[in-house]
SEDO-896222 format. One record per residue (C-alpha): x, z negated, y; residue number from 1; residue in one letter. Coordinates in steps of 0.5 Angstrom, whole numbers, plus 500, padded with zeros to 3 digits. Example, Ala and Ser with C-alpha at 12.3 -4.5 7.8 and 13.67 -1.06 7.14 Angstrom:
2
{{525; 484; 491}; 1; A} {{527; 486; 498}; 2; S} 
END
This chain:
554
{{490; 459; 553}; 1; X} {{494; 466; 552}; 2; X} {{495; 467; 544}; 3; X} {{501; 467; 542}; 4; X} {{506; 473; 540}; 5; X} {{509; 474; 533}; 6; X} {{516; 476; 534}; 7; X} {{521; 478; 528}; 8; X} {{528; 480; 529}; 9; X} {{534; 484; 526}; 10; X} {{530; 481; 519}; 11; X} {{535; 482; 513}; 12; X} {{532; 480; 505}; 13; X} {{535; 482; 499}; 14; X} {{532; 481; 493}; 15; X} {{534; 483; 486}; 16; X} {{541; 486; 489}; 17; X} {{537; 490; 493}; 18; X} {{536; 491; 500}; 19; X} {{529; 491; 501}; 20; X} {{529; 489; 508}; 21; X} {{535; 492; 513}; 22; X} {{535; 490; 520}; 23; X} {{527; 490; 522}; 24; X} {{525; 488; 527}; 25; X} {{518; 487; 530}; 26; X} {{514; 485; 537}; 27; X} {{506; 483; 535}; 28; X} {{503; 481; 541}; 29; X} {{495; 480; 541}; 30; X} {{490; 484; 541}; 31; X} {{494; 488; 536}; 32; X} {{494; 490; 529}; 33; X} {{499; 493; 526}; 34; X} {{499; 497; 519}; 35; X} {{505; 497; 515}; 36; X} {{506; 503; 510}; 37; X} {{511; 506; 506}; 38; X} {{512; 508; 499}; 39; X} {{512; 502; 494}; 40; X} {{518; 497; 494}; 41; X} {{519; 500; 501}; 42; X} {{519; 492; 503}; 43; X} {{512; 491; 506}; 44; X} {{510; 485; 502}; 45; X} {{517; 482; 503}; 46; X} {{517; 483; 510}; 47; X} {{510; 480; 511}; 48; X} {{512; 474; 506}; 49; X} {{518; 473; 511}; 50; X} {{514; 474; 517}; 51; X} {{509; 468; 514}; 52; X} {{515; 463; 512}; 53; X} {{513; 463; 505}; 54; X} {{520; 466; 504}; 55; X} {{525; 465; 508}; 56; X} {{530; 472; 511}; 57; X} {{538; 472; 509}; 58; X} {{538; 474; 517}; 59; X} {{535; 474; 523}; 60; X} {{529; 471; 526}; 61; X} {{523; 469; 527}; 62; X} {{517; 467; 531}; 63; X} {{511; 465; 529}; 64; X} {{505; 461; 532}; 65; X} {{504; 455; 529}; 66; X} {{497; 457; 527}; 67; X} {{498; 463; 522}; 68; X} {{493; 466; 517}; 69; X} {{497; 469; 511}; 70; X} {{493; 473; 505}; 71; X} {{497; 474; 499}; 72; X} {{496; 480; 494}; 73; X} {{495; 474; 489}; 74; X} {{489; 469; 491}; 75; X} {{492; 462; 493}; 76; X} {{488; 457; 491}; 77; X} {{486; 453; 485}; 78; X} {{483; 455; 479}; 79; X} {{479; 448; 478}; 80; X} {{478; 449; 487}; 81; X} {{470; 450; 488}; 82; X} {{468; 454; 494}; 83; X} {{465; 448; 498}; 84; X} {{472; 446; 498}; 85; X} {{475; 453; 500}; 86; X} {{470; 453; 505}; 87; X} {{470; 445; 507}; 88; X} {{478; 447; 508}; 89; X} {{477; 454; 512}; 90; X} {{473; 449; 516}; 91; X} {{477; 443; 518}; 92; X} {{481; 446; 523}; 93; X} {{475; 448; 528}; 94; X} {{471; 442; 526}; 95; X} {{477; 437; 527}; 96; X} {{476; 440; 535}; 97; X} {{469; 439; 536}; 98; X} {{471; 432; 534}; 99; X} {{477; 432; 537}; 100; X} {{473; 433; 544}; 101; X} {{467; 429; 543}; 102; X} {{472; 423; 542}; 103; X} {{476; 425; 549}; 104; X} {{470; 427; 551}; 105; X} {{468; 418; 550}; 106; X} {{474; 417; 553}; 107; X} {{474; 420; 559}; 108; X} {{467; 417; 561}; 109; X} {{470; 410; 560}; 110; X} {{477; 412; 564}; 111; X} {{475; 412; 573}; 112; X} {{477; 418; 576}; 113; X} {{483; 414; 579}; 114; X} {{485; 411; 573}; 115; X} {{493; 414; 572}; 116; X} {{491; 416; 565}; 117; X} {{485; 420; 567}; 118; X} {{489; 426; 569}; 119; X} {{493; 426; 563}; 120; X} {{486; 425; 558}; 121; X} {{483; 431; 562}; 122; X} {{488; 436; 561}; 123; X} {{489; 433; 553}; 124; X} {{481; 435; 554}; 125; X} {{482; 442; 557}; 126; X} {{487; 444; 551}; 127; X} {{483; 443; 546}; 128; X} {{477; 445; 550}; 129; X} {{482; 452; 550}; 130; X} {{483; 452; 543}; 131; X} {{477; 452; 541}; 132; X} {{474; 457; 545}; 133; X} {{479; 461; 542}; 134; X} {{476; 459; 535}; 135; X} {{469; 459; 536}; 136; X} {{469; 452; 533}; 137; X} {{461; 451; 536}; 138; X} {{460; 458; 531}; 139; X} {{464; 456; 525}; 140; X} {{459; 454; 521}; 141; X} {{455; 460; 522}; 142; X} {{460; 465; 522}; 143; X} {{462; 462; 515}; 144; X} {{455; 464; 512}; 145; X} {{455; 471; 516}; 146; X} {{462; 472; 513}; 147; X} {{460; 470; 506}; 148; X} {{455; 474; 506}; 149; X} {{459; 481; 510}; 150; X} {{463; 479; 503}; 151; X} {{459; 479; 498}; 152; X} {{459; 472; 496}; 153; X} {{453; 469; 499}; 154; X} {{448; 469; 492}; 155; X} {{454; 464; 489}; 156; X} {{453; 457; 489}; 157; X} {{459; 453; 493}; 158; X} {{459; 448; 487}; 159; X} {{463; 454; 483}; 160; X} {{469; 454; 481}; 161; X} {{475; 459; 483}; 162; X} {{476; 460; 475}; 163; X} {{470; 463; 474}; 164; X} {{470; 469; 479}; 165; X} {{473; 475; 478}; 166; X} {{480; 477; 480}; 167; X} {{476; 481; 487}; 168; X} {{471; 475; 488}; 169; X} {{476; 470; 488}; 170; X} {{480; 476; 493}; 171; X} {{474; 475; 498}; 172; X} {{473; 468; 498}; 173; X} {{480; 468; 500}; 174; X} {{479; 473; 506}; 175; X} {{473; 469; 507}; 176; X} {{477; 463; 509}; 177; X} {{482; 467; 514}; 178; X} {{476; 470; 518}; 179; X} {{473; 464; 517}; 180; X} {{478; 460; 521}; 181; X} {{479; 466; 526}; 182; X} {{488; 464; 526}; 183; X} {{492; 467; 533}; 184; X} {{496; 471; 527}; 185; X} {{493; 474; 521}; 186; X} {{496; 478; 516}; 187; X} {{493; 481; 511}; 188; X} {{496; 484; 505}; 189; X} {{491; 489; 500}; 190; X} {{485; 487; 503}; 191; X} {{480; 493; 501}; 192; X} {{482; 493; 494}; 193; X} {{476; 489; 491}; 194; X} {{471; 491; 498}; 195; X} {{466; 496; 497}; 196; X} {{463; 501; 503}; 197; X} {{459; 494; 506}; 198; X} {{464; 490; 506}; 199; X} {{470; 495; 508}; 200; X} {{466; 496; 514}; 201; X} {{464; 489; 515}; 202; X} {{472; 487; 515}; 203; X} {{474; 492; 520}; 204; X} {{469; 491; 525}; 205; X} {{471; 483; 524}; 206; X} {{479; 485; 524}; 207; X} {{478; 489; 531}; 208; X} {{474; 483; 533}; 209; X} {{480; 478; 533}; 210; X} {{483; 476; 539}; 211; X} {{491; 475; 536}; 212; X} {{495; 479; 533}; 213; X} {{494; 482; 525}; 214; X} {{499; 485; 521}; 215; X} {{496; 489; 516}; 216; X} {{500; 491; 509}; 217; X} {{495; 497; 506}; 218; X} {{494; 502; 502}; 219; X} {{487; 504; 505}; 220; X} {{487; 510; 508}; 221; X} {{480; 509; 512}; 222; X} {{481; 502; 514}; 223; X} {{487; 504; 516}; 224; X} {{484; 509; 521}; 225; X} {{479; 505; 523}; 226; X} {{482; 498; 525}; 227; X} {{490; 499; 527}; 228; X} {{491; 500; 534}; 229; X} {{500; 501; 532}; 230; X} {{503; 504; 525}; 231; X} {{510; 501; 523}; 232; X} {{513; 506; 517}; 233; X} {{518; 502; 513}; 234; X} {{521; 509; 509}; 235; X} {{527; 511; 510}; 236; X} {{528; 515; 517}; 237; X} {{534; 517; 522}; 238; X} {{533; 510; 525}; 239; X} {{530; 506; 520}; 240; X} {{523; 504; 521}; 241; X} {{519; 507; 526}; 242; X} {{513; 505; 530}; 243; X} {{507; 509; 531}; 244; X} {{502; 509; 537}; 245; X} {{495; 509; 535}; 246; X} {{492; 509; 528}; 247; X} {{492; 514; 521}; 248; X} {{490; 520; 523}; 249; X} {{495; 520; 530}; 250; X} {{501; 518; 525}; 251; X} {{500; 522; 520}; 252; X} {{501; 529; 526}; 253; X} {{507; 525; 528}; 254; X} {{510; 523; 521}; 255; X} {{509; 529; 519}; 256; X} {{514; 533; 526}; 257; X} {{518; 528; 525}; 258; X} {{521; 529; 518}; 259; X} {{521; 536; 518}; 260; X} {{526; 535; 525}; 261; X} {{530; 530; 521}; 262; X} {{531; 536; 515}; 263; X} {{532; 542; 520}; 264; X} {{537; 537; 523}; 265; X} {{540; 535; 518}; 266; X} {{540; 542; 515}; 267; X} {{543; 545; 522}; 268; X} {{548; 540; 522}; 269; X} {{551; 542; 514}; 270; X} {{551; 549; 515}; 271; X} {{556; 548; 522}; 272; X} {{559; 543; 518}; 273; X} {{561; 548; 513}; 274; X} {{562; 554; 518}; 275; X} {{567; 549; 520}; 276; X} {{571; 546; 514}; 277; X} {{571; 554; 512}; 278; X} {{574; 556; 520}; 279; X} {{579; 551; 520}; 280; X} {{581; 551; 513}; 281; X} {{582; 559; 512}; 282; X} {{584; 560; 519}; 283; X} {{590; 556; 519}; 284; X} {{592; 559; 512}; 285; X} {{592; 566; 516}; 286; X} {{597; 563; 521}; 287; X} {{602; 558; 516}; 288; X} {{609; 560; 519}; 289; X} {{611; 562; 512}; 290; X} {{605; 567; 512}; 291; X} {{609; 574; 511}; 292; X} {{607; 580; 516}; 293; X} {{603; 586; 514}; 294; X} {{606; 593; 515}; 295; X} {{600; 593; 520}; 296; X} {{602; 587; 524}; 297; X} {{610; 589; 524}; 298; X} {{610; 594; 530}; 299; X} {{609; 589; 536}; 300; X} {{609; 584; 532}; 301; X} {{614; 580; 536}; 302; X} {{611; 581; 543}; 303; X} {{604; 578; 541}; 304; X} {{607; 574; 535}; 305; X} {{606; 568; 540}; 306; X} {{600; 569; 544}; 307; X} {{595; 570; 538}; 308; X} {{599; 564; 534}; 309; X} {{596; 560; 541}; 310; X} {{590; 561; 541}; 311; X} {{588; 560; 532}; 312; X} {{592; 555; 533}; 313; X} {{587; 552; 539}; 314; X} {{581; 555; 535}; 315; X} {{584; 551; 529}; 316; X} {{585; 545; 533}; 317; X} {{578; 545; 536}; 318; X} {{575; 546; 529}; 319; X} {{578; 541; 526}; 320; X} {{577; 536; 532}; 321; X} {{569; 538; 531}; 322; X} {{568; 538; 524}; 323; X} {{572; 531; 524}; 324; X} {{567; 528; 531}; 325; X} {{561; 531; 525}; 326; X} {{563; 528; 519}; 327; X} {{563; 522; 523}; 328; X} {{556; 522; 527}; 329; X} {{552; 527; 522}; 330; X} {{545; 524; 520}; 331; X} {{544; 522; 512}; 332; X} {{540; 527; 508}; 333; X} {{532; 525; 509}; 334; X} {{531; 522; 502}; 335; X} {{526; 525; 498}; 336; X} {{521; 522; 497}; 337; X} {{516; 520; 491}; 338; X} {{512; 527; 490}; 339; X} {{507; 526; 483}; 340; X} {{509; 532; 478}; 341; X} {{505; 530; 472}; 342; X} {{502; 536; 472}; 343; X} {{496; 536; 467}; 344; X} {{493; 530; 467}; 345; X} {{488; 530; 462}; 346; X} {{489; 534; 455}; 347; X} {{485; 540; 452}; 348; X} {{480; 538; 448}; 349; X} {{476; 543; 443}; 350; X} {{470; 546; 447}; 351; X} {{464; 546; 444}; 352; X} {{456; 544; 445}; 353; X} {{458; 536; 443}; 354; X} {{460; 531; 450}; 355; X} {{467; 528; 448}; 356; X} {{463; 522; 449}; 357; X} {{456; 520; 450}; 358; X} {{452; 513; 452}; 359; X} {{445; 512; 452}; 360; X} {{440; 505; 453}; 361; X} {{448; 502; 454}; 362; X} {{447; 495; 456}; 363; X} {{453; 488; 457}; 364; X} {{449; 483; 459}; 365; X} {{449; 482; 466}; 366; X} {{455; 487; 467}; 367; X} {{453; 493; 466}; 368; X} {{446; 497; 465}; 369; X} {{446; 504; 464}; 370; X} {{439; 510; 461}; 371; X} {{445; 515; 460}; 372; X} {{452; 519; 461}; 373; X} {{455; 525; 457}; 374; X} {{462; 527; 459}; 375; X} {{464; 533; 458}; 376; X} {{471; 537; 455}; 377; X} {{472; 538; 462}; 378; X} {{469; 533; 466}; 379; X} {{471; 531; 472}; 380; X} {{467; 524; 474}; 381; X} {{467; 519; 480}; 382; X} {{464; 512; 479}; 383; X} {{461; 508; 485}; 384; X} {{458; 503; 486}; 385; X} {{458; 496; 489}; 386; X} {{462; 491; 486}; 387; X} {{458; 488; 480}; 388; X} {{454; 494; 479}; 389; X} {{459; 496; 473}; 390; X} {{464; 500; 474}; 391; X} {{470; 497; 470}; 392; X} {{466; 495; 465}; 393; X} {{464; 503; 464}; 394; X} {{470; 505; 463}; 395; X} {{472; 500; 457}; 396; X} {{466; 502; 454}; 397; X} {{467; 508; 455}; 398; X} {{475; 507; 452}; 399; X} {{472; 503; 447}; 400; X} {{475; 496; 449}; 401; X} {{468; 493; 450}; 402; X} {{462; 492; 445}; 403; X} {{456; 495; 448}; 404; X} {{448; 496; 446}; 405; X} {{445; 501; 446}; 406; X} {{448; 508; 443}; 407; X} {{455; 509; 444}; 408; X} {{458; 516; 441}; 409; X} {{466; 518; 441}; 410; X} {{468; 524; 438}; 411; X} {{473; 524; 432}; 412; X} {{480; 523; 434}; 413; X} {{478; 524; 440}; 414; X} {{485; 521; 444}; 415; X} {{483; 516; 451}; 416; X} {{487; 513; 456}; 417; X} {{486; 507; 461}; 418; X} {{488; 505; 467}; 419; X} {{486; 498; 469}; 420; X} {{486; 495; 475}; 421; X} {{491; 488; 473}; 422; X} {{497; 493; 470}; 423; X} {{500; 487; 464}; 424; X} {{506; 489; 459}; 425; X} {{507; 485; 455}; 426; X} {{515; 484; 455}; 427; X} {{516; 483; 463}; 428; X} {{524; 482; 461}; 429; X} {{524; 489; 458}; 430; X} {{527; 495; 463}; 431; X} {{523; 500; 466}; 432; X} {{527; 505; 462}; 433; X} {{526; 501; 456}; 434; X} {{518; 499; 456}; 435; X} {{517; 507; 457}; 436; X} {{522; 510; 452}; 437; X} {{521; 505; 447}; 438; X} {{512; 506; 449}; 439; X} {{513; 513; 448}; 440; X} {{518; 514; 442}; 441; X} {{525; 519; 443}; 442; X} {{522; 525; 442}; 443; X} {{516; 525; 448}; 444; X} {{521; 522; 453}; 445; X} {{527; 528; 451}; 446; X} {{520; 532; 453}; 447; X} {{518; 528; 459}; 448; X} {{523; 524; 462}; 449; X} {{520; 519; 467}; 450; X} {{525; 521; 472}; 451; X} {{521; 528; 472}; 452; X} {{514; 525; 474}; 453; X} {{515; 522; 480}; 454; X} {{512; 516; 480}; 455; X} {{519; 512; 479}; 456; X} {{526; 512; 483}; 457; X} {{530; 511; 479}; 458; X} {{535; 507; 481}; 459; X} {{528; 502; 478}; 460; X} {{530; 504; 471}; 461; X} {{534; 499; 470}; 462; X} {{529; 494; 473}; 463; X} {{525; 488; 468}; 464; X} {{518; 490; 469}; 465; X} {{517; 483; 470}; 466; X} {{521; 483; 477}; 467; X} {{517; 490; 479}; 468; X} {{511; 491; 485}; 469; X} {{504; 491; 483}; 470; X} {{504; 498; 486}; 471; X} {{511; 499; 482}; 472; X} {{507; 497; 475}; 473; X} {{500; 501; 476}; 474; X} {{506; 506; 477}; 475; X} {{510; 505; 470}; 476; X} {{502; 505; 467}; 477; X} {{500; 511; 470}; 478; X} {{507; 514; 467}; 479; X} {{506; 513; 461}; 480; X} {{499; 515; 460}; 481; X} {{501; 521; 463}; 482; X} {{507; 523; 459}; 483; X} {{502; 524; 453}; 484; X} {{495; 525; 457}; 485; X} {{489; 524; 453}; 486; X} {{483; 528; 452}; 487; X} {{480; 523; 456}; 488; X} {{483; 519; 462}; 489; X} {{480; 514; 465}; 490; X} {{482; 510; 472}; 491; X} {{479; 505; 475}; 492; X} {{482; 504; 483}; 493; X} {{488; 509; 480}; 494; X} {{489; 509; 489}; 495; X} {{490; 501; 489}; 496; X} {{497; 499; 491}; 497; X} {{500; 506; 491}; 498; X} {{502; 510; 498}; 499; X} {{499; 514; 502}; 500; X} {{503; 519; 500}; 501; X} {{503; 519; 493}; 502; X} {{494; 518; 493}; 503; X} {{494; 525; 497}; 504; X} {{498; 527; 491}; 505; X} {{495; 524; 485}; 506; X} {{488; 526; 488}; 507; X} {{490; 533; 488}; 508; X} {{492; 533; 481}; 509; X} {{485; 531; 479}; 510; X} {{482; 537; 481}; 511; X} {{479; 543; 475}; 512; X} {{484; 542; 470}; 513; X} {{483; 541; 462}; 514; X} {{481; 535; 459}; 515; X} {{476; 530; 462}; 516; X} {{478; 525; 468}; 517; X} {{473; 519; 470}; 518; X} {{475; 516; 476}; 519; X} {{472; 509; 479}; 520; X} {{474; 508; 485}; 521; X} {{472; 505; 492}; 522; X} {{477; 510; 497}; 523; X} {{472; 512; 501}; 524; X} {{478; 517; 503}; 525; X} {{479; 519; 496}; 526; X} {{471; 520; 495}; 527; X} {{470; 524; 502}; 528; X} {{475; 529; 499}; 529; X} {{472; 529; 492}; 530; X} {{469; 537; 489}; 531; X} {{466; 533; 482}; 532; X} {{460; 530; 480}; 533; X} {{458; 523; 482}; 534; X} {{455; 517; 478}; 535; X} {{453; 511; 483}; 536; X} {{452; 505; 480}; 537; X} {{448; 500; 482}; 538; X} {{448; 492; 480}; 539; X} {{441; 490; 475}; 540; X} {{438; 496; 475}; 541; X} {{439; 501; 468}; 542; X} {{439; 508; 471}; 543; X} {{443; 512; 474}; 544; X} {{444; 516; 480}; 545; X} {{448; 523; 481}; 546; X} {{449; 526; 486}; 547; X} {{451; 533; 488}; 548; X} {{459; 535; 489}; 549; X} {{462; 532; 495}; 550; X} {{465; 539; 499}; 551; X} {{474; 537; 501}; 552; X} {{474; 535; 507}; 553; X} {{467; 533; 507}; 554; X} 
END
């Protein structure tokens, strides 16, 4: 049975009085998976959304297949749900086939060949024989064991309910039934943020696997290289979004050409535009009909008078059509883009023999245990680890949000900034500008304006933080742990949710620097790149390993 395409056309979405999605179009056939990029707001959500029915477009169409699979950045199920049921659910589709099958199978056997209903059973037969196939039915019970444990989830009890798991755990598990089901569509939005390095690369080789078509909104640089065989870039460009053959690494070369051909175009083109506005304005000035003539121009000036007015004349009337076709058909300027200008991260702390914080036989019953850890003035340390191992729950340790055991030294004063995973403000109908002006006091904004830094396009100011992306959010957090940098800066995910683009920058400003910079983090790109020390976690176990630097580019 051929699967079927997803197909979207001239989609229009508004949201908020804004035009978040403007005439996109898509052709998702199977066999390929594609990657949504582009900066946060841009829209990637909101067109996966529209492309899975959950919202509906203000115009234009779409065709789904009717089995879709969508993954939400919030999880959807039930807190009171168990994972038996979530299983039993992702479950139901390919058992409902192999009972399906035996109940025509039966029938079959009790229908003569020559019956006329026979033809029409063994054709009922043979689609669902197709359809399972295509499922793996036979395989669906195994295959939901191998992908519980390919997540990390195998050691919990399926009488568990979804309440009592972590943010990421109950992420997986919803990732775990989309697998588990094998849908004809699949789209997935932000499904590395809570995988470590096993179940990163367990996810691609699953997703590279699937015979329908995937549509994949995310940050992951590495996944994205790894498992995309098309790239569609929702930021703004001469023709609006554009498809890329292949995978990361190739858009990247690409994307790069053709933006410095947009700004050389464009560049050319105003710089004829004002060669021409100047051509047409200053030469008909010369040849006005009440211009008065020079002394040089009296001799001769009646036999020449006509021919060089007929002439400027025309290269006026050239010009003047030129400049008017122009103005008509230039290309818009290239928007310039989000480039992160915080500068320094992190604030100077006074040096000296004493660490800026030192942890020693630290232990948080079944989340954390660590021998000890000393960060220095300047420290610049990546924690990683498998999910469990302890990394969140180290760094509010270390920002004293978290009672440990063990020995936990501060230094006096010593000013700490934490960037969580799950970005809350507590006013969600106050605006950006409000919620960073009234955070950081008059005189900090006048010093650092928000729209100085970066993060934000300012036509979001005056947006409730409630009505902001989850990457629009840890963008505003990060502003304003910026905008007054602590001593010690700790970022837990600081890549999650944010655009490629904007991580390449964010990890450029963590390199040598003054203060302290913790970061915990599952990007492998990110960690590929990283010149400080490591600290690799590991879950039960109360010491630690550190490895030496890692080389940029490595």
């Amino acid at each position: 049975m051929p699967q079927p395409a997803l197909l979207a056309h001239d989609l229009v979405r508004n949201l908020g009085g804004r035009r978040v999605l403007d005439g996109v179009s898509l052709t998702a056939s199977p066999g390929h998976r594609i990657g949504l990029i582009g900066e946060n707001g841009v829209g990637k959500s909101t067109l996966l959304r529209v492309l899975a029915g959950v919202d509906e477009p203000d115009a234009g169409s779409v065709t789904r297949p009717a089995d879709l699979g969508f993954l939400h950045q919030e999880l959807p199920f039930d807190a009171d749900s168990t994972i038996a049921a979530v299983l039993d659910e992702a479950l139901r589709e390919a058992r409902e086939d192999l009972a399906e099958l035996d109940r025509l199978g039966e029938r079959l056997a009790l229908v003569p060949e020559d019956d006329p209903g026979h033809q029409e059973l063994l054709d009922a037969y043979g689609r669902r024989l197709e359809q399972a196939q295509d499922r793996e039915s036979w395989d669906a019970d195994r295959r939901a064991a191998m992908v519980l444990d390919g997540l990390g989830l195998a050691a919990f009890g399926h009488d568990r309910t979804l309440g009592s798991l972590s943010g990421g755990q109950r992420g997986r598990l919803a990732l775990t039934a989309l697998l588990v089901r094998r849908p004809s569509a699949l789209l997935l939005d932000e499904p590395t943020n809570h995988l470590d390095d096993s179940a990163a690369a367990f996810l691609e080789e699953q997703v590279r696997g699937l015979p329908g078509t995937v549509v994949i909104a995310s940050h992951d640089r590495a996944f994205l290289d790894a498992v995309c065989t098309d790239l569609i870039d929702l930021d703004p460009t001469v023709d609006g979004p554009v498809r890329y053959g292949g995978n990361y690494s190739a858009y990247l070369s690409e994307k790069r050409a053709e933006r410095e051909r947009w700004e050389r175009r464009y560049a050319e083109e105003q710089e004829e535009l004002e060669e021409l506005r100047e051509s047409a304005g200053v030469t008909a000035h010369r040849v006005a009909p009440d211009r008065g003539r020079t002394d040089n121009e009296k001799m001769g000036y009646g036999h020449r008078a006509g021919r060089v007015q007929n002439q400027i004349s025309r290269r006026v009337r050239n010009a003047t059509r030129r400049l008017e076709e122009l103005e008509r058909t230039q290309v818009a300027e290239p928007p310039r883009p989000l480039r992160f200008a915080g500068g320094e991260l992190a604030a100077r702390a006074e040096e000296g023999p004493r660490p800026l914080a030192s942890l020693h036989e630290v232990r948080v019953p079944g989340r954390l245990a660590l021998d000890g850890l000393e960060v220095s003035p300047t420290d610049r340390l990546l924690v990683t680890g498998g999910n469990g191992a302890g990394k969140s729950t180290l760094l509010a340790v270390l920002a004293g949000r978290l009672t440990a055991e063990g020995e936990v030294h501060r230094r006096r004063k010593l000013t700490v900034g934490l960037l969580t995973q799950d970005t809350v403000f507590e006013r969600p109908d106050r605006t950006v500008r409000d919620t960073y002006e009234l955070s950081l006091g008059a005189a900090r904004v006048e010093k650092v304006p928000l729209g100085s830094l970066g993060l934000m396009h300012e036509a979001d100011f005056g947006k409730p933080v409630g009505q902001l992306s989850v990457g629009q959010r840890r963008r505003l957090a990060l502003a304003l742990l910026v905008a007054r940098p602590p001593q010690l800066l700790l970022l837990d995910e600081p890549t999650n949710h944010l655009s490629p683009a904007l991580c390449d920058e964010l990890e450029a400003a963590l390199g040598p620097g003054p203060g302290a910079i913790v970061v915990a983090s599952h990007d492998r790109w990110m960690r590929r790149r990283w010149q400080g020390r490591e600290l690799r976690l590991e879950p039960g176990r109360g010491r630690r390993e550190e490895a030496a630097p890692a080389h940029s580019g490595s």
